[in-house]
C-alpha positions as CSV (number, residue, x, y, z in Angstrom):
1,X,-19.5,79.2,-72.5
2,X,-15.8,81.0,-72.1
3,X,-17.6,84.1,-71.5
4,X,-20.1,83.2,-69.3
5,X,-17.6,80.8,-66.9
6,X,-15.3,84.1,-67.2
7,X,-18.1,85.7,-65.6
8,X,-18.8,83.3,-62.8
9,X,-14.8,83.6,-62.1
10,X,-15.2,87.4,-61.7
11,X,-18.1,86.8,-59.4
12,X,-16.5,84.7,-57.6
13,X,-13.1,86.2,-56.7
14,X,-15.0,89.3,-55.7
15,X,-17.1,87.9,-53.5
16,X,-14.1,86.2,-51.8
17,X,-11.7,89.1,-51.8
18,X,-14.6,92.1,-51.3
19,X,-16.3,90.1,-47.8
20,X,-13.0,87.9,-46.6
21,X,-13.0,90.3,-43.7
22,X,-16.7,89.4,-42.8
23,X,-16.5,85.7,-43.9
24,X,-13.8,85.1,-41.7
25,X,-15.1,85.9,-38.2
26,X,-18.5,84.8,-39.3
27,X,-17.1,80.7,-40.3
28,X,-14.7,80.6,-37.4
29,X,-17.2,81.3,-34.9
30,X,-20.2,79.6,-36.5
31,X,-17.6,76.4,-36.3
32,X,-16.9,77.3,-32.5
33,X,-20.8,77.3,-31.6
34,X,-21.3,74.1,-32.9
35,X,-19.7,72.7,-29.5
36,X,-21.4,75.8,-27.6
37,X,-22.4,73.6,-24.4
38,X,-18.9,72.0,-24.2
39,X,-17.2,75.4,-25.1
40,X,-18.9,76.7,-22.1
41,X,-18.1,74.1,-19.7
42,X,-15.0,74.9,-20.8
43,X,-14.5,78.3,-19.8
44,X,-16.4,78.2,-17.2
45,X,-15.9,75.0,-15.3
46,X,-17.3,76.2,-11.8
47,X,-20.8,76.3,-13.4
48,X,-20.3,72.5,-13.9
49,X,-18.4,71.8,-11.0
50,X,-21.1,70.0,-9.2
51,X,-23.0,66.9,-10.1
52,X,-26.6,65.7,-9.1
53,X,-30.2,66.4,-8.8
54,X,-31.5,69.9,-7.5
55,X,-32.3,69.0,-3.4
56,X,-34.4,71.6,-2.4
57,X,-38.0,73.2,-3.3
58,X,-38.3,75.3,-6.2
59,X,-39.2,78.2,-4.0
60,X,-35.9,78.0,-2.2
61,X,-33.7,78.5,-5.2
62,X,-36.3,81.8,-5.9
63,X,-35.5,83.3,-2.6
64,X,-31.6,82.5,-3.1
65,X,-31.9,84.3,-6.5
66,X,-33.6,87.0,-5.5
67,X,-31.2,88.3,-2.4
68,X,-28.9,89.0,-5.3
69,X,-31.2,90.4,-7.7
70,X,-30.1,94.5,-8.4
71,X,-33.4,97.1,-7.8
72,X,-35.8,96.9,-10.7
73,X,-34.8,93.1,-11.3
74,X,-37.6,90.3,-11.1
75,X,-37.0,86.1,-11.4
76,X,-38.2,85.1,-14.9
77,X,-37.1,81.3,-15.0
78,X,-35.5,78.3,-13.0
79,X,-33.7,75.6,-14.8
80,X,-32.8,72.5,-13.5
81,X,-29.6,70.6,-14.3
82,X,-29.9,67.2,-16.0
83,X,-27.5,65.0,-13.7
84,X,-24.3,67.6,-13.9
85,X,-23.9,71.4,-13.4
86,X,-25.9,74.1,-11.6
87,X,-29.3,75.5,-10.9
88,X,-29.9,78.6,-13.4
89,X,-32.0,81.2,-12.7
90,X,-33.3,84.0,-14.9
91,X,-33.3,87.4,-13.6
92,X,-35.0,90.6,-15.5
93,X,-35.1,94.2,-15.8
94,X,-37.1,96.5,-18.1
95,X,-35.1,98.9,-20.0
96,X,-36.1,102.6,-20.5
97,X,-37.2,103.4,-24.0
98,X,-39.3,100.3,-24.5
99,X,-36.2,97.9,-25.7
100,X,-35.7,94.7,-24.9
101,X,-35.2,93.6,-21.2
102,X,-31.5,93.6,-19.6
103,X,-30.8,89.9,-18.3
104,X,-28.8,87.9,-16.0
105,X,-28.0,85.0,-15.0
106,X,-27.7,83.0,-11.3
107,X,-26.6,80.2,-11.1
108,X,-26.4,78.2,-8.0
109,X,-25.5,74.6,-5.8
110,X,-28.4,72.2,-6.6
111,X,-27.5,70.5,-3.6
112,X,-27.2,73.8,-1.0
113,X,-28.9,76.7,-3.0
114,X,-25.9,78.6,-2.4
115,X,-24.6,81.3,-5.5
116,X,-21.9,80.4,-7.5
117,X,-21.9,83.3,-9.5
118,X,-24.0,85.7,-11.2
119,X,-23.8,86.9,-15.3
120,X,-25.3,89.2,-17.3
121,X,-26.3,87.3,-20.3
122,X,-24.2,89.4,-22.6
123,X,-20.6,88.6,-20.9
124,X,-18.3,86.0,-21.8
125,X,-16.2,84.8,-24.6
126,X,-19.1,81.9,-25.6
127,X,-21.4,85.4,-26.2
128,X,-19.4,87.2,-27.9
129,X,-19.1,84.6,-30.4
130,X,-23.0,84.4,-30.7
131,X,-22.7,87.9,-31.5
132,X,-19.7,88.1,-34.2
133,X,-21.7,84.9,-35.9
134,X,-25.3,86.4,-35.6
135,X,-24.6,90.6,-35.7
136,X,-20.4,90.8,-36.2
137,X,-21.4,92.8,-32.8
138,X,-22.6,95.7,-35.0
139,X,-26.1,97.4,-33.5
140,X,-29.1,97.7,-35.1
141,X,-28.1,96.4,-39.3
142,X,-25.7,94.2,-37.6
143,X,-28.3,90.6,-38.2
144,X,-28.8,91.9,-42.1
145,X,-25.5,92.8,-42.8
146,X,-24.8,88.8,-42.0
147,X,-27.6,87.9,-43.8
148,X,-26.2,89.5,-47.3
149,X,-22.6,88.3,-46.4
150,X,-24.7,84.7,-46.1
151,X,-26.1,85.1,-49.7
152,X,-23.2,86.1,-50.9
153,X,-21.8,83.0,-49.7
154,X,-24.4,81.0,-51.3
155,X,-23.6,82.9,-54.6
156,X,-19.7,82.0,-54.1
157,X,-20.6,78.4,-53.0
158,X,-22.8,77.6,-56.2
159,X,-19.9,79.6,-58.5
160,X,-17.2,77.8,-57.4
161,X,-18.7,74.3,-58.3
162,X,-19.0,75.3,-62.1
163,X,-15.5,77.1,-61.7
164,X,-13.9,73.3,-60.2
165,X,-16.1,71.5,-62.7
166,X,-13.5,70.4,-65.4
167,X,-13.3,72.0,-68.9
168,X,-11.9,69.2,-70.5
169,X,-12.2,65.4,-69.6
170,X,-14.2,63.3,-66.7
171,X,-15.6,64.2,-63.8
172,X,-13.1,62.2,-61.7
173,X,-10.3,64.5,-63.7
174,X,-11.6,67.1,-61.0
175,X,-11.1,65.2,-58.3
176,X,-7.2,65.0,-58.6
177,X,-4.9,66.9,-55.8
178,X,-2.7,68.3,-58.4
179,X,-4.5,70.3,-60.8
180,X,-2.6,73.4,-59.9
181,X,1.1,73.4,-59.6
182,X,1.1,75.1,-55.7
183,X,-0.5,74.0,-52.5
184,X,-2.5,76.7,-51.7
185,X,-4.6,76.4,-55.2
186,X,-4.9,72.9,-55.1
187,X,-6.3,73.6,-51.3
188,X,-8.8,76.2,-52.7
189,X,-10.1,74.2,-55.5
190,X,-9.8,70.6,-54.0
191,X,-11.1,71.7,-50.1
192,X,-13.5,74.3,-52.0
193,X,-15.0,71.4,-53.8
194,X,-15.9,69.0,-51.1
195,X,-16.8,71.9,-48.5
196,X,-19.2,74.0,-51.4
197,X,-22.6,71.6,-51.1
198,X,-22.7,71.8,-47.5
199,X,-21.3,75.9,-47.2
200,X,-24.5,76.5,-49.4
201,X,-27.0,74.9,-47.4
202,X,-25.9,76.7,-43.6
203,X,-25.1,79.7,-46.4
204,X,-29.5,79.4,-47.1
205,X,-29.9,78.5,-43.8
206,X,-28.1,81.4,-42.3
207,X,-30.3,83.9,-44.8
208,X,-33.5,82.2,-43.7
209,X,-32.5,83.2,-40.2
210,X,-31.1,86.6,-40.5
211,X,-34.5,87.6,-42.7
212,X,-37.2,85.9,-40.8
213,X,-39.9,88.1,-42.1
214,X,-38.9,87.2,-45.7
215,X,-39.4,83.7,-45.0
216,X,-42.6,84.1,-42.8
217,X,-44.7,82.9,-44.9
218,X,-43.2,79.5,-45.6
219,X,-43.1,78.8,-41.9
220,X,-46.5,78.0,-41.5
221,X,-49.4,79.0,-38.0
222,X,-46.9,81.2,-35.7
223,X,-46.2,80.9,-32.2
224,X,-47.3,83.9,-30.1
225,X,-44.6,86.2,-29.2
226,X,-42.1,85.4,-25.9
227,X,-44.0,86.5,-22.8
228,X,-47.6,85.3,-23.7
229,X,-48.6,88.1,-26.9
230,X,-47.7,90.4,-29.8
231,X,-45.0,93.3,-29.2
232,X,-41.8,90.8,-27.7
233,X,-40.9,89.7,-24.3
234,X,-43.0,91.0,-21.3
235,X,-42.0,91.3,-17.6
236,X,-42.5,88.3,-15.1
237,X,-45.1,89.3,-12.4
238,X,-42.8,90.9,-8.9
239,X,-45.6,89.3,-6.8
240,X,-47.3,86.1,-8.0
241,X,-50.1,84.4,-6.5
242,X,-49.0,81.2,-6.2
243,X,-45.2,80.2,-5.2
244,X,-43.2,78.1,-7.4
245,X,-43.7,75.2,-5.8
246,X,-47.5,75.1,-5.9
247,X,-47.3,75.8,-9.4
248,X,-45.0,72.7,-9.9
249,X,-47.2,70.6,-7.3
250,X,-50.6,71.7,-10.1
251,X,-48.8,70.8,-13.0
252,X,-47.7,67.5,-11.9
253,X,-51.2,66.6,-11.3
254,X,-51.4,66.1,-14.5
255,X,-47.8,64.8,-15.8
256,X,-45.7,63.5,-13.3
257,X,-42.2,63.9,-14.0
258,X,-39.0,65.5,-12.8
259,X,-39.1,69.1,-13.0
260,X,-36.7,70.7,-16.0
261,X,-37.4,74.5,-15.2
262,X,-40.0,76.6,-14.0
263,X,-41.0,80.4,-15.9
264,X,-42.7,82.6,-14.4
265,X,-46.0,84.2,-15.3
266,X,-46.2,87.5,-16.9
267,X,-48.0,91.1,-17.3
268,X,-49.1,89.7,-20.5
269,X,-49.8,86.5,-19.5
270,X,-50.5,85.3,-16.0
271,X,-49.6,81.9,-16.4
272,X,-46.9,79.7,-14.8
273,X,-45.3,77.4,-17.5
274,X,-43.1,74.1,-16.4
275,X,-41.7,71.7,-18.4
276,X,-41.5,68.2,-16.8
277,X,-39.1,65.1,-17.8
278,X,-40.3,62.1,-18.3
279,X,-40.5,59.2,-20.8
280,X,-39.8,60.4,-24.4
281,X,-39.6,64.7,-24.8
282,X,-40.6,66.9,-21.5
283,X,-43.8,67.7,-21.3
284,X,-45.2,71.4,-20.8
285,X,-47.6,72.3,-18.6
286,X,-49.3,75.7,-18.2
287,X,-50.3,76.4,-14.8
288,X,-52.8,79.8,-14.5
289,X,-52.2,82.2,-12.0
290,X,-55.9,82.8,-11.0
291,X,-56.7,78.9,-9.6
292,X,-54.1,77.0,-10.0
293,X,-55.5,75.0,-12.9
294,X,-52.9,73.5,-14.9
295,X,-53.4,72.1,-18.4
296,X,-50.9,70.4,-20.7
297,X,-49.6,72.0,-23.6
298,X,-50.2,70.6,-27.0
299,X,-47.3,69.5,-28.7
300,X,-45.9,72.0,-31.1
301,X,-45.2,71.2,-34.9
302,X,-41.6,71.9,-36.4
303,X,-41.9,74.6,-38.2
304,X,-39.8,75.4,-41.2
305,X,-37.8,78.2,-39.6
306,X,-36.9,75.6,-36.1
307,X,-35.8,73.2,-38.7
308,X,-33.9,75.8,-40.7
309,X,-32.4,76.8,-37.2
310,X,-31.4,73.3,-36.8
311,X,-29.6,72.8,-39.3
312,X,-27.5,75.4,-39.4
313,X,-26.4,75.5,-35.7
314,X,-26.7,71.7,-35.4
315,X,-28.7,71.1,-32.7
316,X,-30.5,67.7,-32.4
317,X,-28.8,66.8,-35.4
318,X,-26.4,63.8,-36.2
319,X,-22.8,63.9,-35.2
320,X,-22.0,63.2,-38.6
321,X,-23.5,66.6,-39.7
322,X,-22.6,68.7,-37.1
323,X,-18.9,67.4,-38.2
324,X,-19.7,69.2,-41.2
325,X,-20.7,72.5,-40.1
326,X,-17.5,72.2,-37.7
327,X,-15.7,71.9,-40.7
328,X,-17.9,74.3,-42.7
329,X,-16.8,76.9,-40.8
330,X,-12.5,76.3,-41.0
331,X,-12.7,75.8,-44.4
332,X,-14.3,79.2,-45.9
333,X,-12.0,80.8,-43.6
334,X,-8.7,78.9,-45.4
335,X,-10.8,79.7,-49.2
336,X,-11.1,83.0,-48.2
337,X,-6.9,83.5,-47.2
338,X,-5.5,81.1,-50.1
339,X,-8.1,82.8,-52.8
340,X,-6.8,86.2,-52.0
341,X,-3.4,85.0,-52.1
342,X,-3.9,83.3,-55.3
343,X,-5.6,86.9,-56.4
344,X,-2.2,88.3,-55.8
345,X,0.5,85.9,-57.0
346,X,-1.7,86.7,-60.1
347,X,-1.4,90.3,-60.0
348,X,2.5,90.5,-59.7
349,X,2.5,88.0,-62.4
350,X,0.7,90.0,-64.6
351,X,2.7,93.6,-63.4
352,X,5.7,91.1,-63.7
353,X,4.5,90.0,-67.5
354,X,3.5,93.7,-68.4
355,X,7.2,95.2,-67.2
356,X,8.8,92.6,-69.7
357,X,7.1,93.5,-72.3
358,X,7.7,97.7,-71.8
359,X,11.5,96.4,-71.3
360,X,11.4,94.4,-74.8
361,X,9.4,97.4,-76.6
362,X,11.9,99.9,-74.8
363,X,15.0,97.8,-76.3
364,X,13.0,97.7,-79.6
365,X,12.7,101.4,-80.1
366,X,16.1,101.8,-79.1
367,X,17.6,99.6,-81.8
């Protein structure tokens, strides 16, 4: 038993020391996205700035989008605001060598169509931090590299439990403050203890995201791919038939509601799709491109990998939980600091311990 929990302890303080580096931008900014939409309102308040419903036709937040739209760019989506903030429209360009489209953003005064400002999708501080938490910015490897740092957080959860778990006495014996004689151990083992449950499950959850294919086969039928087929995301059609607004007027035909956003058809698929609030969750309607015939959507099942999604960013989930994941994320980020500096207070105690001893076998010689 000695041997084996010896093991576990190297285990453990190498995991910590070995991927503090990673672990650290990783928690800190998987605790910042858990308040993504109010971090973003945040830094930048003129995207929020107005309040109300959108005032004018679909079609005339298109035509304001596209005077700003740079060569090669076509609309992909409009989304509606739900009582506060801006119209937001998609704008697209393909990218030579087959990658994934470049995207920006518009977003403009529901009440006046006017622009407030237009994005790239990749600027700001709120994606950045989607890309330390998801890639640590790092091309290509970047999304696996996070996904081994995540199991080895799931290892380093798991072994720390059996490393708090008392040796001698109760249960409750473990739960004291002062089991070590400094604050920064007592931090490690007591904060390590109530954080480690929780750290393993967004640690799983984080693995399951980063290697989706692995996990495929758990997640049940598949959706097809963005843009209506296999191979990714396609274009949105430069000249559609039908105008956004008759492709709203089909689809509330068949379920009335207020309009939540509009998508355009595609080269892969030429159909409009709009999602409609109503009673309950919106409704989605697909509206094809060829007649205007507009259907509604069957609802779609969570699937294993949207429910692993959700719970490790906390979306839909209780407050009470995405608490936790706020606090999931400070916390490996303290274990990670105090269990390095507890790594080193014991190395110069042990070069401090093996000095004495070459002192007292120098004096011995000597007499």
């Amino acid at each position: 038993m000695i041997r084996l929990r010896s093991a576990w302890f190297q285990i453990h303080k190498w995991l910590g020391i070995v991927l503090a580096i990673l672990i650290i931008p990783i928690s800190l900014t998987g605790s910042a996205l858990v308040w993504h939409d109010w971090l973003d309102e945040q830094i930048n308040p003129q995207r929020y700035a107005i309040s109300g419903p959108a005032a004018l036709a679909p079609s005339a937040y298109a035509e304001a989008a596209n005077r700003l739209a740079q060569p090669g760019e076509r609309l992909a989506s409009i989304s509606f605001p739900d009582g506060k903030g801006s119209v937001q429209t998609t704008l697209t360009k393909e990218t030579t060598g087959g990658g994934r489209p470049q995207r920006a953003w518009v977003f403009m005064n529901p009440q006046t169509g006017d622009p407030i400002e237009r994005a790239s999708t990749g600027e700001g501080l709120v994606r950045v931090l989607h890309g330390l938490h998801g890639s640590l910015l790092v091309p290509g490897m970047g999304r696996q590299i996070v996904g081994w740092v995540g199991l080895a957080m799931l290892i380093s959860a798991l072994t720390g439990i059996w490393l708090w778990w008392p040796i001698k006495g109760s249960f409750t014996r473990g739960l004291r403050w002062k089991r070590r004689p400094d604050f920064k151990s007592n931090l490690h083992h007591t904060g390590g203890f109530w954080i480690a449950l929780p750290l393993a499950v967004l640690s799983l959850t984080g693995v399951w995201i980063s290697f989706p294919a692995v996990f495929a086969q758990f997640n049940g039928p598949q959706a097809s791919a963005p843009g209506g087929g296999p191979g990714g995301p396609a274009m949105p059609l430069a000249q559609p038939r039908l105008r956004a607004d008759e492709a709203l007027s089909a689809a509330r035909k068949v379920a009335p509601g207020q309009v939540a956003s509009l998508a355009w058809p595609t080269e892969k698929k030429a159909e409009w799709t709009v999602m409609l609030k109503g009673q309950g969750a919106p409704t989605e309607v697909k509206v094809k491109e060829s007649n205007a015939s507009a259907s509604i959507s069957p609802k779609k099942p969570e699937t294993l990998a949207r429910t692993m999604r959700r719970i490790h960013d906390g979306t839909g989930m209780p407050l009470v939980w995405q608490i936790i994941i706020f606090v999931g994320g400070i916390l490996p980020a303290a274990l990670a600091v105090t269990g390095i500096l507890m790594w080193l207070r014991m190395r110069r105690r042990r070069q401090r311990h093996r000095r004495n001893a070459g002192l007292v076998e120098a004096g011995a010689l000597a007499n």
